[in-house]
N, CA and C atoms of all chains as a GROMACS GRO file, in nm:
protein
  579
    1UNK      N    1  -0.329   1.205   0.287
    1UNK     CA    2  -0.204   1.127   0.289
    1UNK      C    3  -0.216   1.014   0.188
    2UNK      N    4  -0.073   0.949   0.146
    2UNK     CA    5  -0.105   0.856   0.059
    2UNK      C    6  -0.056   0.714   0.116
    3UNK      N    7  -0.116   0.593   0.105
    3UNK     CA    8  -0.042   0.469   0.121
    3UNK      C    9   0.036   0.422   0.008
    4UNK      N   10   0.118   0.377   0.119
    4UNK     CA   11   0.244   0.310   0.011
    4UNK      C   12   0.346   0.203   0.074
    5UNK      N   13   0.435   0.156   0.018
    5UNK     CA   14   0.496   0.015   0.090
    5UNK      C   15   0.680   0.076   0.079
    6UNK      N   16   0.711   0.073   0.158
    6UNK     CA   17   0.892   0.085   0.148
    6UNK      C   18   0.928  -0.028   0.121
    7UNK      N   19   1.042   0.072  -0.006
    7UNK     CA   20   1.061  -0.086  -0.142
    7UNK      C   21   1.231  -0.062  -0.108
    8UNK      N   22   1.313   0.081  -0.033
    8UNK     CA   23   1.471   0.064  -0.024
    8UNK      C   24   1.480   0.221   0.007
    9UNK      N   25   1.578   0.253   0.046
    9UNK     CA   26   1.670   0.314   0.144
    9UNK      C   27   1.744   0.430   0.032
   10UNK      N   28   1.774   0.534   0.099
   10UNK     CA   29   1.874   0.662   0.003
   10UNK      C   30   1.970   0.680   0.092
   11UNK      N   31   2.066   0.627   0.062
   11UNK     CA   32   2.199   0.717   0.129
   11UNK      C   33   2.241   0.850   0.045
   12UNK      N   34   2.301   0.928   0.106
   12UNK     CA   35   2.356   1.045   0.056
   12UNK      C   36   2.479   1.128   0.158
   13UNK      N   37   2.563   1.132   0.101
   13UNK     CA   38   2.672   1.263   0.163
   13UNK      C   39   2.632   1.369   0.139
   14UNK      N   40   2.673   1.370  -0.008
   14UNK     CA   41   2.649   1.567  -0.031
   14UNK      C   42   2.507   1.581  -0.049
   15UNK      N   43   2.435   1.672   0.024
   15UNK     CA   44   2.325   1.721   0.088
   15UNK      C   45   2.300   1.810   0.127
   16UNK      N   46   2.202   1.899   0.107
   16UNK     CA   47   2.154   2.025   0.176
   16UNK      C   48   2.178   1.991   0.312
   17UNK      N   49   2.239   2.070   0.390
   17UNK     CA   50   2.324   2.065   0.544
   17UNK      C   51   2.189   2.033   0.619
   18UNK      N   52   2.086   2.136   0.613
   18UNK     CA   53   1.952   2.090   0.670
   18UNK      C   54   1.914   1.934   0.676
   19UNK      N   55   1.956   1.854   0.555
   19UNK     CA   56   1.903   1.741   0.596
   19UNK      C   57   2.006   1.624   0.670
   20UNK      N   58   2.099   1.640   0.715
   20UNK     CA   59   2.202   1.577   0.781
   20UNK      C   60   2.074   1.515   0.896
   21UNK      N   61   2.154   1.386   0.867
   21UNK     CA   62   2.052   1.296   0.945
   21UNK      C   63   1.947   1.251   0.978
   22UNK      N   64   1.894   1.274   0.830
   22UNK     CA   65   1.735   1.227   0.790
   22UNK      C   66   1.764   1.086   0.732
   23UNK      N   67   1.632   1.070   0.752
   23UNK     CA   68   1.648   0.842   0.678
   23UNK      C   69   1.580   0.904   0.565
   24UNK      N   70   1.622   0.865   0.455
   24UNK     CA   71   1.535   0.882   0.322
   24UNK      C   72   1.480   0.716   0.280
   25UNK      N   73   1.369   0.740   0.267
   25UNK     CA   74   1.299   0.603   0.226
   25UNK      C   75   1.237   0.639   0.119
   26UNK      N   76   1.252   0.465   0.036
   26UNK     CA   77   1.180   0.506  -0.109
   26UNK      C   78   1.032   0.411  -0.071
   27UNK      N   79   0.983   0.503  -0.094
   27UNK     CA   80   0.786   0.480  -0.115
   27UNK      C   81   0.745   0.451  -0.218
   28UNK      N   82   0.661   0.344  -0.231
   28UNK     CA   83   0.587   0.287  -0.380
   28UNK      C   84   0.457   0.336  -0.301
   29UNK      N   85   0.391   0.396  -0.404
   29UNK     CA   86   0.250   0.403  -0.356
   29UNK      C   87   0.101   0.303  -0.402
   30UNK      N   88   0.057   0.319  -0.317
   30UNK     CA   89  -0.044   0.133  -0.315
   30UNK      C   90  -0.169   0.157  -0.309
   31UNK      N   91  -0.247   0.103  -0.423
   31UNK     CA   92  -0.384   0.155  -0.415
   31UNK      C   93  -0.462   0.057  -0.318
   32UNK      N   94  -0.590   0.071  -0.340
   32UNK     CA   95  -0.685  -0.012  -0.172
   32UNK      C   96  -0.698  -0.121  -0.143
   33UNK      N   97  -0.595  -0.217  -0.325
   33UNK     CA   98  -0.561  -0.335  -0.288
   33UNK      C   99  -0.460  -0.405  -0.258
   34UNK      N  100  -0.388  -0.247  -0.250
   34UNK     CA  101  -0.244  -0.315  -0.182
   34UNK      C  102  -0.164  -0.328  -0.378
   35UNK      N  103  -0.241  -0.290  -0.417
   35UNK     CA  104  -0.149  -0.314  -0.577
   35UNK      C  105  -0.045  -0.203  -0.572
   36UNK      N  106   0.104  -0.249  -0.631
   36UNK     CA  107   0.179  -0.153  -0.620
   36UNK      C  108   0.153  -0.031  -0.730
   37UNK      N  109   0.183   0.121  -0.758
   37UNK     CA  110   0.126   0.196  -0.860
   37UNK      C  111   0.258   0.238  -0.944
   38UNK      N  112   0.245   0.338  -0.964
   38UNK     CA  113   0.415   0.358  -1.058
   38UNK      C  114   0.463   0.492  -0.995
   39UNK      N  115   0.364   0.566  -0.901
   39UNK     CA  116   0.464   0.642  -0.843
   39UNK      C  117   0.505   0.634  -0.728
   40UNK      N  118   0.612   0.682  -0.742
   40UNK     CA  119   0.764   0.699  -0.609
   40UNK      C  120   0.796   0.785  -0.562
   41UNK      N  121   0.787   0.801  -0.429
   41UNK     CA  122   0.853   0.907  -0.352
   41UNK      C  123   0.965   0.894  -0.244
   42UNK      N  124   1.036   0.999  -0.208
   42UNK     CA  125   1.135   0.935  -0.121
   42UNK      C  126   1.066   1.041   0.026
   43UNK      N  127   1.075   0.993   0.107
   43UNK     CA  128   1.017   1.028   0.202
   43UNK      C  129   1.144   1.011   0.331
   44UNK      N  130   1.108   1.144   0.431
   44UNK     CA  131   1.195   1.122   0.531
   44UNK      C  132   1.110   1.059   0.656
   45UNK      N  133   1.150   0.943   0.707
   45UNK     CA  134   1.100   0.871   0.774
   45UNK      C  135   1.128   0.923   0.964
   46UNK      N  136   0.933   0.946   1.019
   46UNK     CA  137   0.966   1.007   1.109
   46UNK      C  138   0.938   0.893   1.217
   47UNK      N  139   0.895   0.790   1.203
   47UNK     CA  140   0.868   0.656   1.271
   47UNK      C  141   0.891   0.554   1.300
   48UNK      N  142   0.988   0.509   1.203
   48UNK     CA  143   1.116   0.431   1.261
   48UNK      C  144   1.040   0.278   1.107
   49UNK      N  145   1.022   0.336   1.012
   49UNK     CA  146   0.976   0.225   0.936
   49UNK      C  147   1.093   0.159   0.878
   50UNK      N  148   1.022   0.004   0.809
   50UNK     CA  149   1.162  -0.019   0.762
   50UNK      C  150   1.120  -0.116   0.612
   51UNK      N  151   1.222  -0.129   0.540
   51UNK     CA  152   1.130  -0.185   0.474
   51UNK      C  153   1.106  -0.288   0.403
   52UNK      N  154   0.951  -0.305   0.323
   52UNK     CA  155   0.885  -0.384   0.311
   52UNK      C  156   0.716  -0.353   0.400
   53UNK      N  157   0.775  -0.249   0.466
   53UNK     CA  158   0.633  -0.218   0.561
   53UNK      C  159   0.560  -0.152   0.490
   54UNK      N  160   0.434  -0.138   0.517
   54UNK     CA  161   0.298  -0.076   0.434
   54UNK      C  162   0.287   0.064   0.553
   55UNK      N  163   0.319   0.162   0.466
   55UNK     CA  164   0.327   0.343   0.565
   55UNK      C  165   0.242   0.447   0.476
   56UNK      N  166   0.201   0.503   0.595
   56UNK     CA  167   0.179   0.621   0.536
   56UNK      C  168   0.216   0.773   0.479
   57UNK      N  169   0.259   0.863   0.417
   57UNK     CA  170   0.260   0.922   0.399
   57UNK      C  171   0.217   1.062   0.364
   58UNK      N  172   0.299   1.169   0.434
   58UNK     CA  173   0.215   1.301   0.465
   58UNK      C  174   0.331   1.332   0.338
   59UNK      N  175   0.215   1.441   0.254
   59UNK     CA  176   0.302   1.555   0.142
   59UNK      C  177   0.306   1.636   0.164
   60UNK      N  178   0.390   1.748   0.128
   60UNK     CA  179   0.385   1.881   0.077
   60UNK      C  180   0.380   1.986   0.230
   61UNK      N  181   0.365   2.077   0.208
   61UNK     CA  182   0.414   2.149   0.362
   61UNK      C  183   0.394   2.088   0.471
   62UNK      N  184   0.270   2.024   0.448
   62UNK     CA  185   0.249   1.934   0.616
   62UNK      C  186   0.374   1.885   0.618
   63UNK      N  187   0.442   1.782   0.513
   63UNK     CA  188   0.548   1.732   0.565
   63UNK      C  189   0.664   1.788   0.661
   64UNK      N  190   0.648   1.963   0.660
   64UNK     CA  191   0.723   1.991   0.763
   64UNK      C  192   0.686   2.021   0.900
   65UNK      N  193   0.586   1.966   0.935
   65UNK     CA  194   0.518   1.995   1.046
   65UNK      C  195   0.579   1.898   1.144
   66UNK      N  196   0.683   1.850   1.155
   66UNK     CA  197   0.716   1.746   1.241
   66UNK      C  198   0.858   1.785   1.315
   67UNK      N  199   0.905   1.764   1.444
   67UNK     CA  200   1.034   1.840   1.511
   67UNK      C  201   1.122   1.817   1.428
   68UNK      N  202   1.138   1.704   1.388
   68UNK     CA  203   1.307   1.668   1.292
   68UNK      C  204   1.288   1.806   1.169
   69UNK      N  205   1.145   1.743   1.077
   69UNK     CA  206   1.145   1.850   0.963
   69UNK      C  207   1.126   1.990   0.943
   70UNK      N  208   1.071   2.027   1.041
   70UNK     CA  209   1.028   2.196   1.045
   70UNK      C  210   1.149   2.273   0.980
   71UNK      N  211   1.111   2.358   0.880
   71UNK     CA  212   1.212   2.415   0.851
   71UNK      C  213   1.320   2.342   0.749
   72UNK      N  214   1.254   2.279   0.713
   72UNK     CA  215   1.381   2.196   0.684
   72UNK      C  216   1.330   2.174   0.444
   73UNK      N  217   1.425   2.120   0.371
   73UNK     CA  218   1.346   2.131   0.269
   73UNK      C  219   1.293   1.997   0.218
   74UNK      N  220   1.146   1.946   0.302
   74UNK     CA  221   1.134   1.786   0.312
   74UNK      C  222   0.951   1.829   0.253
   75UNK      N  223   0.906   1.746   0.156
   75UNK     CA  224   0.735   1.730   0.090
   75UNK      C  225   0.732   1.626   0.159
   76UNK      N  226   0.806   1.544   0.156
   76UNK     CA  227   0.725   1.413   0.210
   76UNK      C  228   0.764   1.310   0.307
   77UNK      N  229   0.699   1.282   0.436
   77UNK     CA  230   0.749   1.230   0.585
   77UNK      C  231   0.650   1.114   0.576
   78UNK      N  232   0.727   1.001   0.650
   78UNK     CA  233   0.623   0.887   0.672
   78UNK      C  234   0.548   0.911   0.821
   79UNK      N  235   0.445   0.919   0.851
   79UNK     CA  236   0.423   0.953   0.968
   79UNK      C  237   0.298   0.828   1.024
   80UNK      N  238   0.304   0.715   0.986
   80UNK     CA  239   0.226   0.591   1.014
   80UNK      C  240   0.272   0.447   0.985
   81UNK      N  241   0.316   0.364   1.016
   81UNK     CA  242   0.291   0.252   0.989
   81UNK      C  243   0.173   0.196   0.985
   82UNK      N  244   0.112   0.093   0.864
   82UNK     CA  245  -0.020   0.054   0.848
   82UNK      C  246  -0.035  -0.087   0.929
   83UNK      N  247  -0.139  -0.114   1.065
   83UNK     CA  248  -0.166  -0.223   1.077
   83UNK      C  249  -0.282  -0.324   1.025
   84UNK      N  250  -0.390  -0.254   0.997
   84UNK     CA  251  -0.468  -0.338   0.908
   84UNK      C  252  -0.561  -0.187   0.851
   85UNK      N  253  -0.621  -0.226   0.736
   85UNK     CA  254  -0.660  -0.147   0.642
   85UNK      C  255  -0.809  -0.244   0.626
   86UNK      N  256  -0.927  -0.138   0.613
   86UNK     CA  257  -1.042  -0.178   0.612
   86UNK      C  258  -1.158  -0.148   0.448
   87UNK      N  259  -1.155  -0.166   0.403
   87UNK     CA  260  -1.242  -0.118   0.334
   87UNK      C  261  -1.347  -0.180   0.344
   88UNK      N  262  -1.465  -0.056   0.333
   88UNK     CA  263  -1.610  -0.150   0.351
   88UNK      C  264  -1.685  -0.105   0.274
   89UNK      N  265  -1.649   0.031   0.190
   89UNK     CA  266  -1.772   0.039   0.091
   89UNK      C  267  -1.677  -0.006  -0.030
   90UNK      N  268  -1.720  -0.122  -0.123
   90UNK     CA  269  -1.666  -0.181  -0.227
   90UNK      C  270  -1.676  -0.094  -0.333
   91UNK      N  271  -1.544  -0.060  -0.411
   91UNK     CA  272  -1.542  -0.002  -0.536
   91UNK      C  273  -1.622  -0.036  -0.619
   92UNK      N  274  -1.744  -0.063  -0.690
   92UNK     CA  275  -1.828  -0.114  -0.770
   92UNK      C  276  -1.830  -0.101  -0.903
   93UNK      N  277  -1.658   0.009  -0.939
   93UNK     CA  278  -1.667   0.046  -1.034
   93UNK      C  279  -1.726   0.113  -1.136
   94UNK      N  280  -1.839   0.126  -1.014
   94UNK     CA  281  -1.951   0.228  -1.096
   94UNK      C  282  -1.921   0.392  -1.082
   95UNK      N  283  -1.934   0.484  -1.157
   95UNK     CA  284  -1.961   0.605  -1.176
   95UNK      C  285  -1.970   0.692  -1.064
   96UNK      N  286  -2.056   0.661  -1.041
   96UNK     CA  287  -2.112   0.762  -0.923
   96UNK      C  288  -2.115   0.630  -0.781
   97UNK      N  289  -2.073   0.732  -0.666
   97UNK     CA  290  -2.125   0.681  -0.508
   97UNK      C  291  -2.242   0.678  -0.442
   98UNK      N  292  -2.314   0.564  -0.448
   98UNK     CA  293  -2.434   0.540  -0.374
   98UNK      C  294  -2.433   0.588  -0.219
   99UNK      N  295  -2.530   0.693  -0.206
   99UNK     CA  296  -2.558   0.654  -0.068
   99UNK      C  297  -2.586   0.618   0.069
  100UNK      N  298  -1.240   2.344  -0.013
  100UNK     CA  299  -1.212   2.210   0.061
  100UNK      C  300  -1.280   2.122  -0.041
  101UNK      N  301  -1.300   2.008  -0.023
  101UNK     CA  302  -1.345   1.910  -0.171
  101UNK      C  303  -1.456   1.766  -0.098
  102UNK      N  304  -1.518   1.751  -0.169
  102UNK     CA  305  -1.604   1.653  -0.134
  102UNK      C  306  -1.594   1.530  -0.112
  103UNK      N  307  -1.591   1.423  -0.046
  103UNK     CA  308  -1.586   1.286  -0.018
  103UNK      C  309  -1.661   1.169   0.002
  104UNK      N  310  -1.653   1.040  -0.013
  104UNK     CA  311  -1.724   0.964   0.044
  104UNK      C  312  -1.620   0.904   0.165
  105UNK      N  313  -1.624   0.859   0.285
  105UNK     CA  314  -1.610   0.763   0.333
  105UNK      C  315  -1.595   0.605   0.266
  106UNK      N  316  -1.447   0.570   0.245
  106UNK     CA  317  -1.536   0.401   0.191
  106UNK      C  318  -1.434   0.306   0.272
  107UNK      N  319  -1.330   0.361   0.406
  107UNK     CA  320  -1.316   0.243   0.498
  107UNK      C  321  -1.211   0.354   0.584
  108UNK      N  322  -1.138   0.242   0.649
  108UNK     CA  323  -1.071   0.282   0.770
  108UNK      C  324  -0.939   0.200   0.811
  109UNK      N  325  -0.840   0.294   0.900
  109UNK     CA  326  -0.694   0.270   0.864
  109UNK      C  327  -0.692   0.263   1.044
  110UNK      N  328  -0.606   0.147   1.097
  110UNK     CA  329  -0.571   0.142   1.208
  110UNK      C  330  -0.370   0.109   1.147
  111UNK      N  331  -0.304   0.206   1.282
  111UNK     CA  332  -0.157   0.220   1.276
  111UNK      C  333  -0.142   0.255   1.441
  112UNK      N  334  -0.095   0.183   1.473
  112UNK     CA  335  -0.035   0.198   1.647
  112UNK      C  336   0.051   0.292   1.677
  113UNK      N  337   0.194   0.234   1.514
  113UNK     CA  338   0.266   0.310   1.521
  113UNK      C  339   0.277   0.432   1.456
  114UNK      N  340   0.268   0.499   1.509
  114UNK     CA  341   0.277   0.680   1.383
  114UNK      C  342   0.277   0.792   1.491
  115UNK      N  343   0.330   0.904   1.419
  115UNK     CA  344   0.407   1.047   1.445
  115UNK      C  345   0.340   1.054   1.605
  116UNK      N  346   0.350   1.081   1.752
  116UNK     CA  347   0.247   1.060   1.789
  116UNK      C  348   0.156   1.202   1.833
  117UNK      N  349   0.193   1.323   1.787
  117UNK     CA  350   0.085   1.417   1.737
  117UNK      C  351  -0.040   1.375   1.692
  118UNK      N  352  -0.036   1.266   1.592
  118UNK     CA  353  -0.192   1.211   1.562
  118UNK      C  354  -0.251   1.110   1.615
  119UNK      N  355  -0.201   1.075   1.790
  119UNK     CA  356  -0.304   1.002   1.837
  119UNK      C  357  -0.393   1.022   1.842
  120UNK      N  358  -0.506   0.910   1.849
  120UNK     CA  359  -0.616   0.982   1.865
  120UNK      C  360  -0.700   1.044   1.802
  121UNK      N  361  -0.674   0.964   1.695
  121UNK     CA  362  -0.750   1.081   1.568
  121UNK      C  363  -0.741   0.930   1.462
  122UNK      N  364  -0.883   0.932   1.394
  122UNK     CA  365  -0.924   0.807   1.334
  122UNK      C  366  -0.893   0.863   1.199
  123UNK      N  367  -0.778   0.751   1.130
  123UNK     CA  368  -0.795   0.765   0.984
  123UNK      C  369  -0.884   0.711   0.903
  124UNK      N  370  -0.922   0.782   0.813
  124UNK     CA  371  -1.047   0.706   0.735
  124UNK      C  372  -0.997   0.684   0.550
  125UNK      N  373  -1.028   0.627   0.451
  125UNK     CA  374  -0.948   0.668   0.363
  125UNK      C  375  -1.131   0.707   0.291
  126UNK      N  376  -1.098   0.822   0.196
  126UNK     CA  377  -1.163   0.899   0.178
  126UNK      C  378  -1.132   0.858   0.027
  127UNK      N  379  -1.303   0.892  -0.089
  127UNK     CA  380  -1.273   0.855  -0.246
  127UNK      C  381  -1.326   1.007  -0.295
  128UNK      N  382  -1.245   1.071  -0.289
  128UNK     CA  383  -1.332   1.149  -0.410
  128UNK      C  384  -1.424   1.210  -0.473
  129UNK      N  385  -1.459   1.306  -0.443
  129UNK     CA  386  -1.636   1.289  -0.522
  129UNK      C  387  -1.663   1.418  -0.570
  130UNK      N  388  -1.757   1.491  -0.688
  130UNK     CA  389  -1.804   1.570  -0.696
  130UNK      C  390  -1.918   1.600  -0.686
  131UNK      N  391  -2.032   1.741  -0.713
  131UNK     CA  392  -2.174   1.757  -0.640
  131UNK      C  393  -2.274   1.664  -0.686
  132UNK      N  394  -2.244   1.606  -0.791
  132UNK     CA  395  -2.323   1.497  -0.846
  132UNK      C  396  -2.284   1.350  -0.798
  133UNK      N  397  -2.196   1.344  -0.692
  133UNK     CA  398  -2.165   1.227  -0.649
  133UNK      C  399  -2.062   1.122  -0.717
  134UNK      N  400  -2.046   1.206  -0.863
  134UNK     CA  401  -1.947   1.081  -0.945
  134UNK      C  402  -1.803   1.077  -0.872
  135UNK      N  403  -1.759   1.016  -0.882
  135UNK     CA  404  -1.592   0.972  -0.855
  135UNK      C  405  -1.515   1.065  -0.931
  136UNK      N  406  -1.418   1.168  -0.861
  136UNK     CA  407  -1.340   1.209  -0.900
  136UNK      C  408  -1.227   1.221  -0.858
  137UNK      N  409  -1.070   1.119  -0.918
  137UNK     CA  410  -0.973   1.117  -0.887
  137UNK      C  411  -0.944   1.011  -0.768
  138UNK      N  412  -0.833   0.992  -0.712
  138UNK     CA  413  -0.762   0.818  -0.652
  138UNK      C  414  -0.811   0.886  -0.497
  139UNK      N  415  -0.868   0.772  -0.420
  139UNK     CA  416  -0.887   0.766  -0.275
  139UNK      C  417  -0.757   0.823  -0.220
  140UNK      N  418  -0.769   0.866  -0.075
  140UNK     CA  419  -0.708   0.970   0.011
  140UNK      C  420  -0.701   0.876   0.141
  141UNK      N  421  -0.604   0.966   0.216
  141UNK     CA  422  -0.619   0.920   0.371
  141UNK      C  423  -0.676   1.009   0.411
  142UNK      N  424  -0.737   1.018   0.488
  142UNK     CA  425  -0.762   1.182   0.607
  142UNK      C  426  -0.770   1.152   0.759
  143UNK      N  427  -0.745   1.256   0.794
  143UNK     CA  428  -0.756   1.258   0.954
  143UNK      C  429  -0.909   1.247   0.957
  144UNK      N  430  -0.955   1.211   1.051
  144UNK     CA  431  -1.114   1.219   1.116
  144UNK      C  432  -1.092   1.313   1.216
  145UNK      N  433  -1.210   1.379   1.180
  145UNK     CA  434  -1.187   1.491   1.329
  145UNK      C  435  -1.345   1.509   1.364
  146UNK      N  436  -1.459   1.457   1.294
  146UNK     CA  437  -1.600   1.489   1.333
  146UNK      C  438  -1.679   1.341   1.306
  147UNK      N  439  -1.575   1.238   1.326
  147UNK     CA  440  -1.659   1.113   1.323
  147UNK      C  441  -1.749   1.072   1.254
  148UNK      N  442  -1.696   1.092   1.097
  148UNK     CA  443  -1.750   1.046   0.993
  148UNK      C  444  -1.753   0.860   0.999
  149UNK      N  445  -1.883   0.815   0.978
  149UNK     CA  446  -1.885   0.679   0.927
  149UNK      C  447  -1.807   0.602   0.799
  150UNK      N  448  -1.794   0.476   0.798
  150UNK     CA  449  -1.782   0.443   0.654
  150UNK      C  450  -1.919   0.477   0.577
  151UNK      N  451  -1.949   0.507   0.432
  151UNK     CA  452  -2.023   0.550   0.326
  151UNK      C  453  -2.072   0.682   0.341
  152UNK      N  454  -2.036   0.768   0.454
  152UNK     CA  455  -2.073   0.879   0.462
  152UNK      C  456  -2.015   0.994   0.380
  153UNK      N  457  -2.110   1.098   0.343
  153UNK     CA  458  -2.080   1.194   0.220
  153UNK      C  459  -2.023   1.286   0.300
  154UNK      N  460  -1.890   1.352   0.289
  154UNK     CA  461  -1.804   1.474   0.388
  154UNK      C  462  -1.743   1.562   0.288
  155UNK      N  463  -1.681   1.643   0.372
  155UNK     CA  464  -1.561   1.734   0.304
  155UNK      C  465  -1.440   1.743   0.374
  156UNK      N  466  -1.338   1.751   0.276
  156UNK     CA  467  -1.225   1.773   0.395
  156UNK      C  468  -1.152   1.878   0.291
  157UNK      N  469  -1.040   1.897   0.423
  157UNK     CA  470  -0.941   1.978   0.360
  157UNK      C  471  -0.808   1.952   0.394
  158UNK      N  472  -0.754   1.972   0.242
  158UNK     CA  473  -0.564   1.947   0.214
  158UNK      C  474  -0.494   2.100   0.265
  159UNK      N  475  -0.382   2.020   0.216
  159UNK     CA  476  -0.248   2.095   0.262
  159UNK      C  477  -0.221   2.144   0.418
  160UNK      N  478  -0.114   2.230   0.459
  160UNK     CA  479  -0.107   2.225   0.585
  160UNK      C  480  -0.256   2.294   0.694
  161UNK      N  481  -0.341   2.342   0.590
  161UNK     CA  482  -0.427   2.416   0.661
  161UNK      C  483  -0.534   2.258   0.744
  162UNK      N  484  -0.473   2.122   0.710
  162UNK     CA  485  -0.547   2.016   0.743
  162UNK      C  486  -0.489   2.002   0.890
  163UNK      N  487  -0.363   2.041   0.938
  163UNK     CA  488  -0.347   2.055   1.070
  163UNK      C  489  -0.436   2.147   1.170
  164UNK      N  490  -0.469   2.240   1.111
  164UNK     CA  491  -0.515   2.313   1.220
  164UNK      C  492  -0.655   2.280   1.298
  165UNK      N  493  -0.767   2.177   1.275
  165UNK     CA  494  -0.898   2.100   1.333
  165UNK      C  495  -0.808   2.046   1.438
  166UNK      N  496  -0.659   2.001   1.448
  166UNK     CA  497  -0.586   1.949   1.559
  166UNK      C  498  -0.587   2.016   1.674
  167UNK      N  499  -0.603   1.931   1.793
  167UNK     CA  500  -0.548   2.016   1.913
  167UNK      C  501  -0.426   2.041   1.906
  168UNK      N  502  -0.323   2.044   1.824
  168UNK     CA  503  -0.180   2.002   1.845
  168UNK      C  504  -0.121   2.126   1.728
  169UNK      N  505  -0.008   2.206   1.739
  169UNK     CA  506   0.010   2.296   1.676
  169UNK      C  507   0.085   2.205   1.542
  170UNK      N  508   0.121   2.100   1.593
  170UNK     CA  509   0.241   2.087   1.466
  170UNK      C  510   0.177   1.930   1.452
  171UNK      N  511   0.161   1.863   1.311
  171UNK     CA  512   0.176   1.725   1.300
  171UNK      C  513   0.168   1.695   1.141
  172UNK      N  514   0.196   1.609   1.104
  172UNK     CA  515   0.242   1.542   0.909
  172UNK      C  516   0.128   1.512   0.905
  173UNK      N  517   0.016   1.655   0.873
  173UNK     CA  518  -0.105   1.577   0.817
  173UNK      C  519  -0.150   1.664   0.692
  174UNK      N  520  -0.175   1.595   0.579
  174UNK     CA  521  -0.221   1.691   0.450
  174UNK      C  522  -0.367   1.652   0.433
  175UNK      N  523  -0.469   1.615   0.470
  175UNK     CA  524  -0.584   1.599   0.484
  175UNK      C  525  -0.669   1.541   0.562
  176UNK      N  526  -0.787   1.634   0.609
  176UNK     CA  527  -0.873   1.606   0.720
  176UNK      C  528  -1.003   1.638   0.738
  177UNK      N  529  -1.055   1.506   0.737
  177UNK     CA  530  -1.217   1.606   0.755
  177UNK      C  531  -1.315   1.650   0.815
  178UNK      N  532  -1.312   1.755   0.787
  178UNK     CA  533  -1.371   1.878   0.894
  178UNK      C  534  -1.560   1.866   0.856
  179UNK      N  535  -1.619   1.821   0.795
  179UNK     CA  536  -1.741   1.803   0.787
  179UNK      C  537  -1.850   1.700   0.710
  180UNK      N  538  -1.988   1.656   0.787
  180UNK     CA  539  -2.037   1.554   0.754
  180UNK      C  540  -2.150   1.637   0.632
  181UNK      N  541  -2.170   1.598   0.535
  181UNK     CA  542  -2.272   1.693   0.464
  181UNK      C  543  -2.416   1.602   0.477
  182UNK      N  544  -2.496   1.688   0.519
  182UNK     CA  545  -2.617   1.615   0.540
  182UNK      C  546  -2.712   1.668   0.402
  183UNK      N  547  -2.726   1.782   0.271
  183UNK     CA  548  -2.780   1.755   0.173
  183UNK      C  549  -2.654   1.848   0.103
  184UNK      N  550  -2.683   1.848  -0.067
  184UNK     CA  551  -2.635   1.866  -0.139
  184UNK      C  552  -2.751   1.967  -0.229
  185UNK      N  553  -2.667   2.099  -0.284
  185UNK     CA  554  -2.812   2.179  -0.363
  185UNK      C  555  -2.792   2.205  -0.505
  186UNK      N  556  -2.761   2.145  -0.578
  186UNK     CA  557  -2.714   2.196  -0.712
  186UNK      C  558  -2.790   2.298  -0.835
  187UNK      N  559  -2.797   2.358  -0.868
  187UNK     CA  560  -2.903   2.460  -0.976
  187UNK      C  561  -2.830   2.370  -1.116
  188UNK      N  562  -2.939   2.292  -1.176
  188UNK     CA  563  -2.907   2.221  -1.289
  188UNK      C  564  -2.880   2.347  -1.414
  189UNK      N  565  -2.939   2.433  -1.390
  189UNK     CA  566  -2.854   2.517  -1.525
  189UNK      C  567  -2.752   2.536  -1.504
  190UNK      N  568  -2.697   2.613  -1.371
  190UNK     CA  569  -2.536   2.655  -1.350
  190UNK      C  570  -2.464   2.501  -1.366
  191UNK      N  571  -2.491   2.408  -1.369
  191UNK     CA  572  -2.436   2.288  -1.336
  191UNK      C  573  -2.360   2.262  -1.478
  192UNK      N  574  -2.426   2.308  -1.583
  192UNK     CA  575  -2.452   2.232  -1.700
  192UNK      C  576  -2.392   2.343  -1.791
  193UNK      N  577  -2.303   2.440  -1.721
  193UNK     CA  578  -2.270   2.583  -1.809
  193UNK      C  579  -2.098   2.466  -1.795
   0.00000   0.00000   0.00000
């Protein structure tokens, strides 16, 4: 899955009928320091995020693994809100992983 | 499936709730020589990998199925702790 921060909202009428009544959220995706990156996804939100929140995101068929999406034509579902994020082995920038 | 390090850990209260219960870890990358390959991951935990620990996991929907749960939004999970690594430096180096 990828982290990322909801930066705004998709409305839409005309729509594949399947997705009638999905939340489309736009996803910035955020590397381990929380830096924003340059790609964007719109994601159908299965958790009630809103935004400005730091979420996670499931891609690609998993994304339809969820009751709303099954079946449906959706890559990418938020399926986490982030409450705190840990890192403990420090990027060292080096090459290779010690360890 | 592809190789990993462990290098921390994701707490969320709120999420899908198919994946209670199941520790996210975010996962970096790695190939048999240990270098870094490509941007850190989330994954499901399913065999209680540590932070700095060397694993494997696996993407796409086949990352649901280590779940007790038939259905949940998960594209990676890891299914194993690797305790050595065997490389043949000639095949390595073709």
């Amino acid at each position: 899955m990828l982290l990322g921060k909801v930066i705004g909202t998709v409305w839409s009428t005309r729509k594949d009928e399947a997705l009638v009544g999905a939340k489309f959220l736009i996803v910035r995706q955020l590397d381990l320091d929380y830096n924003p990156k340059d790609s964007t996804v719109i994601a159908v939100d299965s958790v009630g995020a809103g935004v400005g929140e730091v979420v996670i995101v499931a891609q690609g068929s998993s994304a339809r693994q969820t009751t709303f999406t099954k079946n449906k034509p959706v890559d990418a579902v938020i399926m986490a809100i982030v409450d705190k994020l840990d890192i403990s082995v420090k990027d060292n920038k080096k090459k290779t992983v010690d360890v | 499936m592809y190789l990993g390090q462990v290098i921390g850990t994701i707490w969320a209260t709120k999420k899908y709730e198919a994946v209670t219960g199941y520790k996210m870890q975010f996962v970096q990358p790695i190939n048999s020589l240990l270098e870094k390959t490509g941007e850190p991951l989330i994954a499901l935990d399913t065999v209680g990998a540590g932070a700095g620990e060397i694993i494997f996991y696996v993407t796409a929907s086949e990352a649901v199925i280590p779940l007790d749960v038939d259905m949940a939004p998960v594209d990676a999970t890891i299914v194993g702790i690797v305790d050595s690594i065997n490389v043949d430096r000639k095949q390595e180096a073709v």
